[in-house]
C-alpha positions as CSV (number, residue, x, y, z in Angstrom):
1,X,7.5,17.2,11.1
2,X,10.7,15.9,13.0
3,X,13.3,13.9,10.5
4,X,14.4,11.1,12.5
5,X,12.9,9.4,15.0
6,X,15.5,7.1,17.4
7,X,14.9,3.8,19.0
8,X,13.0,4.2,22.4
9,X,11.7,7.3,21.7
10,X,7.9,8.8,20.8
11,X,7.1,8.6,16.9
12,X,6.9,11.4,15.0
13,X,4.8,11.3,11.8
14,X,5.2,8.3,9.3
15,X,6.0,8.8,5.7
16,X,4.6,5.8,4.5
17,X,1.2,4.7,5.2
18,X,0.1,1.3,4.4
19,X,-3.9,0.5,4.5
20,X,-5.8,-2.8,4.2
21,X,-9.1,-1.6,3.1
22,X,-11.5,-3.9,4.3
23,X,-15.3,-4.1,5.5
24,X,-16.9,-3.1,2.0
25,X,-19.2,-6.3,1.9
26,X,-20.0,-5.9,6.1
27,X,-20.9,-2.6,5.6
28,X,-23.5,-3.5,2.6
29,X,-24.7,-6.3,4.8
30,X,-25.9,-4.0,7.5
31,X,-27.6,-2.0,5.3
32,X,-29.5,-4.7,3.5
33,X,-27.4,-3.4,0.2
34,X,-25.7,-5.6,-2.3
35,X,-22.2,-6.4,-1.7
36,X,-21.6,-4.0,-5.1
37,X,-22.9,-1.2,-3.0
38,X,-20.0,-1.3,-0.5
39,X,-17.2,-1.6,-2.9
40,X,-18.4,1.8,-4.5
41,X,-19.0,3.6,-1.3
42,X,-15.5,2.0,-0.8
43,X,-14.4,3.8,-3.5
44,X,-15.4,6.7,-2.8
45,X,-13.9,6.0,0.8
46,X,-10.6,5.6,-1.0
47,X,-10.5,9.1,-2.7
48,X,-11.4,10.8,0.4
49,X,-8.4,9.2,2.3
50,X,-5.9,9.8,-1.2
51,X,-7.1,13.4,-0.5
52,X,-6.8,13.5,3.2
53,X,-3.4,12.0,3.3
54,X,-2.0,14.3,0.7
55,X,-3.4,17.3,3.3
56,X,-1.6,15.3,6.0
57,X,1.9,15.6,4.4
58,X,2.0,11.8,4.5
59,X,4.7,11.0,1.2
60,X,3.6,7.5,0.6
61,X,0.2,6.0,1.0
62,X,-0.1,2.3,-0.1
63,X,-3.8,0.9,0.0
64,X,-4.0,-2.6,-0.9
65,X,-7.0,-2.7,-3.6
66,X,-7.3,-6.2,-5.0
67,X,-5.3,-9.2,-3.8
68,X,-4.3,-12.5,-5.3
69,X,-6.7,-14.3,-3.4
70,X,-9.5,-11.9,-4.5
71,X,-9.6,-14.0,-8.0
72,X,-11.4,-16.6,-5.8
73,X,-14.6,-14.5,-5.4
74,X,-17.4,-14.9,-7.2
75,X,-17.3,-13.7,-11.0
76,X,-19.4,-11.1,-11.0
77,X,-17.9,-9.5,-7.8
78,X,-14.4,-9.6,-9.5
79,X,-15.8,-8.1,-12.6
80,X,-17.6,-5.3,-10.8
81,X,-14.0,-5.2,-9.0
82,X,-12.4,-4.6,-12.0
83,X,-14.6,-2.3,-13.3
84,X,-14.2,0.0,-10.2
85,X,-10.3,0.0,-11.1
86,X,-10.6,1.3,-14.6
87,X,-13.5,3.9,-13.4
88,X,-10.9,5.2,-10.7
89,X,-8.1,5.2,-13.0
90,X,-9.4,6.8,-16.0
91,X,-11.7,9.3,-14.1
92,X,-9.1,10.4,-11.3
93,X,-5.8,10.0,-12.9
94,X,-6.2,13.4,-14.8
95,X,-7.0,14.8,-11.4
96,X,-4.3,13.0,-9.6
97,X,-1.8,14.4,-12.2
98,X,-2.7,17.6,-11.2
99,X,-2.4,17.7,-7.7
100,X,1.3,16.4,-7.8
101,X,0.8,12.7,-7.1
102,X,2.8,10.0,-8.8
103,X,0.9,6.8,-8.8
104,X,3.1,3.2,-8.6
105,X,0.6,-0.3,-8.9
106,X,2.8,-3.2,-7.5
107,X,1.5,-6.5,-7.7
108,X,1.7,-9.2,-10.7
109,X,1.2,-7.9,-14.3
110,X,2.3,-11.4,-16.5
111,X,-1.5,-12.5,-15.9
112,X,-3.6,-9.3,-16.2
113,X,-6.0,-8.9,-19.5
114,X,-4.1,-6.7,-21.9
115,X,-6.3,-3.6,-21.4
116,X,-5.7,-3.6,-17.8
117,X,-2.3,-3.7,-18.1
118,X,-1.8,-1.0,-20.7
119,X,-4.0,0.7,-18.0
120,X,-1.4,0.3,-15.2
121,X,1.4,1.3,-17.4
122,X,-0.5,4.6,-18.4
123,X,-1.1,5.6,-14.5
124,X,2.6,5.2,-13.6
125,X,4.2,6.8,-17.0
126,X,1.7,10.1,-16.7
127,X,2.5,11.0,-13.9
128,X,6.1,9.1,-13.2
129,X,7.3,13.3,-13.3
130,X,5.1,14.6,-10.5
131,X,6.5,15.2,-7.1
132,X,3.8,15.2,-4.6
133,X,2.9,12.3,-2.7
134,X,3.7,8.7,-3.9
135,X,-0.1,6.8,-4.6
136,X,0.7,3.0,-4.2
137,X,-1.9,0.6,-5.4
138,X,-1.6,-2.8,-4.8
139,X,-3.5,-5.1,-7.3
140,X,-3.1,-8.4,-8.0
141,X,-0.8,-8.4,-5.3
142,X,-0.2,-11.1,-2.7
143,X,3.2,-10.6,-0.3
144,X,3.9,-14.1,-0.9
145,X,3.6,-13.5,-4.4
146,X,6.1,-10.9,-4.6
147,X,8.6,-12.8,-2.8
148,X,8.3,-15.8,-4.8
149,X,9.0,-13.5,-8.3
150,X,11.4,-11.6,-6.3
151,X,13.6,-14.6,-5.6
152,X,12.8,-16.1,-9.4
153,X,14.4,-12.9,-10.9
154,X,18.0,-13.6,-8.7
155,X,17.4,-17.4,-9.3
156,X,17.6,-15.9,-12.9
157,X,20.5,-13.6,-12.7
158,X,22.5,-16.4,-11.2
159,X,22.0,-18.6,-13.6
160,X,23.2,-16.3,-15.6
161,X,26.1,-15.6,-14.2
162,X,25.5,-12.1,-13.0
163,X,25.0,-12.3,-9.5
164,X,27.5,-14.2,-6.9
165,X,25.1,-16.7,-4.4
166,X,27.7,-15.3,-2.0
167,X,26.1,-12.3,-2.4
168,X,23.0,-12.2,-1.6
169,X,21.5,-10.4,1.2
170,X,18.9,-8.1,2.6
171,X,19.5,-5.6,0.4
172,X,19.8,-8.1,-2.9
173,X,16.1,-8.9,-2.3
174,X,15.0,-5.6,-1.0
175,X,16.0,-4.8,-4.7
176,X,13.9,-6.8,-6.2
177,X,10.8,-6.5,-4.5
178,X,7.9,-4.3,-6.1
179,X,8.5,-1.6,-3.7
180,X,12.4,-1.8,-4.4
181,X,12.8,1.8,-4.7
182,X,10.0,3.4,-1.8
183,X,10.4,3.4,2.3
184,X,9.3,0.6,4.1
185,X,6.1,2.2,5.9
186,X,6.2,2.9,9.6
187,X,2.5,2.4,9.9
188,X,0.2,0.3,8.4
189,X,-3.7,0.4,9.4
190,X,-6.5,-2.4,8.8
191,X,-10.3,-1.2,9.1
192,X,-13.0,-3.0,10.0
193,X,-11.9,-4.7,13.3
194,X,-10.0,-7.4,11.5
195,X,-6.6,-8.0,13.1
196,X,-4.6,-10.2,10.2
197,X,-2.7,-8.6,7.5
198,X,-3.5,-11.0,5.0
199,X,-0.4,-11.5,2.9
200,X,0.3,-7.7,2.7
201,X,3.7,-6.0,2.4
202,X,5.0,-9.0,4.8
203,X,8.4,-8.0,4.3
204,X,8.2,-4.4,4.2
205,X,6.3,-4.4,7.2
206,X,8.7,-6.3,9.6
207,X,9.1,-3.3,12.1
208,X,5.8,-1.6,11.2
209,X,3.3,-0.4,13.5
210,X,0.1,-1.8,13.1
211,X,-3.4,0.1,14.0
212,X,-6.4,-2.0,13.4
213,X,-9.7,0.3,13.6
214,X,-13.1,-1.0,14.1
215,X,-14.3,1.7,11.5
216,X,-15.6,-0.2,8.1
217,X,-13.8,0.8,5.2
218,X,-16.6,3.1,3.6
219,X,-17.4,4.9,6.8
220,X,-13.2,5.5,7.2
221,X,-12.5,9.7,7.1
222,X,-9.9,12.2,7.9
223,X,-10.6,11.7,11.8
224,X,-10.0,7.9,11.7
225,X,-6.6,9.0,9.7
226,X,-5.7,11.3,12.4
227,X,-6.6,9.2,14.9
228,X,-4.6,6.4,13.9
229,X,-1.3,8.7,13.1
230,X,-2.0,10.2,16.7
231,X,-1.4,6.5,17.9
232,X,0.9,6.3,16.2
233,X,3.0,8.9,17.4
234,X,2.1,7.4,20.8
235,X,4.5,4.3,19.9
236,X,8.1,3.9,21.1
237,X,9.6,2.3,17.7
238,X,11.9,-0.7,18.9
239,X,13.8,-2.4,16.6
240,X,15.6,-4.9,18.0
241,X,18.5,-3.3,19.5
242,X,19.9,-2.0,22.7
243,X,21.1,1.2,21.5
244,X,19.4,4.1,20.3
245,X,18.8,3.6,16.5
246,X,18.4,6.5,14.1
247,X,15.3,6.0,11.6
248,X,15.3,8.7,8.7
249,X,12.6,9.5,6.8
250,X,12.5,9.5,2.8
251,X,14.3,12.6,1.9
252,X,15.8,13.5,5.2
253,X,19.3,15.1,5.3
């Protein structure tokens, strides 16, 4: 896998993947199955891509699991939601572990029910020594969201005197985004034909490719992963510039 990848040229192979996960409740629909039907076969859609991408060499694979707006949804389809999240975390965290993976949940924690919470914090601490690939779940996350806390916390730290206005920039708020410490990701896939991105990684995503499949989320396998990797490595990256730009991947020289 090349390094570096310059302005103008072809893409070689992302680091970070970013997936919106959606066509659980259209897939359920065309099968005359309950809506709960698609978000467990969109589970199991979720480990087989964990897996897949982990066989790809991909280093960070974000898949956007629950959003802010998903409170709006009808009680019991939250609940069953919810439900789904501890099932996944306290069935396949041990397994996680053990293939290498570090898991990181961005999103808003003030307003989650204890339990869940104390769930998060367990998935990041167990495995916050692996080195394998970086499993980022976004729950109870809205980009708008993040940016809004983002820019509370430096409102904070000048008020208190510990941060110059002067100095803010890029980087300032970079910092202090949920994601403050991974890659931006190069590519970032929808399923399901939809082409929005619906308040996901807004900022992160600013010179992202995008590759929206027509595949519903629980029908999504390792040849729609391929697939979309192989267009992306069919992209020129542009980023603005004239010049050619060098990109490095995470850990490059």
């Amino acid at each position: 896998m090349s390094a570096e990848t310059r302005q103008g040229e072809s893409a070689a192979d992302p680091c970070h993947v970013a997936i919106i996960m959606d066509g659980n409740g259209r897939w359920a629909k065309m099968r005359n199955l309950p809506r709960q039907e698609g978000h467990r076969r969109g589970l199991e859609a979720l480990r087989r891509t964990v897996r897949h991408a982990a066989e790809l060499g991909i280093e960070v694979l974000t898949l956007y699991s629950f959003s802010t707006e998903n409170w709006r949804r009808p009680q019991a389809e939250v609940s069953f939601l919810l439900g789904l999240l501890r099932r996944f975390v306290e069935k396949d965290l041990a397994e996680l572990a053990e293939a290498g993976l570090r898991v990181r949940i961005i999103g808003g924690r003030e307003d989650l029910a204890p339990d869940l919470r104390r769930l998060v914090e367990h998935a990041e601490q167990s495995t916050a020594g692996n080195s394998g690939m970086t499993l980022v779940v976004a729950f109870n996350y809205g980009s708008r969201d993040e940016i809004v806390r983002a820019t509370r916390a430096i409102a904070t730290e000048v008020a208190a005197g510990r941060l110059d206005p002067a100095a803010i920039d890029e980087a300032v708020l970079h910092g202090h985004l949920d994601t403050a410490d991974l890659p931006d990701p190069e590519l970032v896939i929808r399923t399901s034909g939809e082409t929005r991105i619906s308040n996901f990684l807004l900022w992160q995503a600013a010179y992202a490719e995008f590759v929206f499949s027509p595949v519903l989320w629980p029908d999504f396998d390792k040849a729609d992963l391929v697939a979309a990797i192989s267009e992306y490595r069919r992209r020129e990256r542009r980023f603005g510039g004239v010049e050619p730009v060098t990109v490095r991947k995470a850990g490059a020289a």
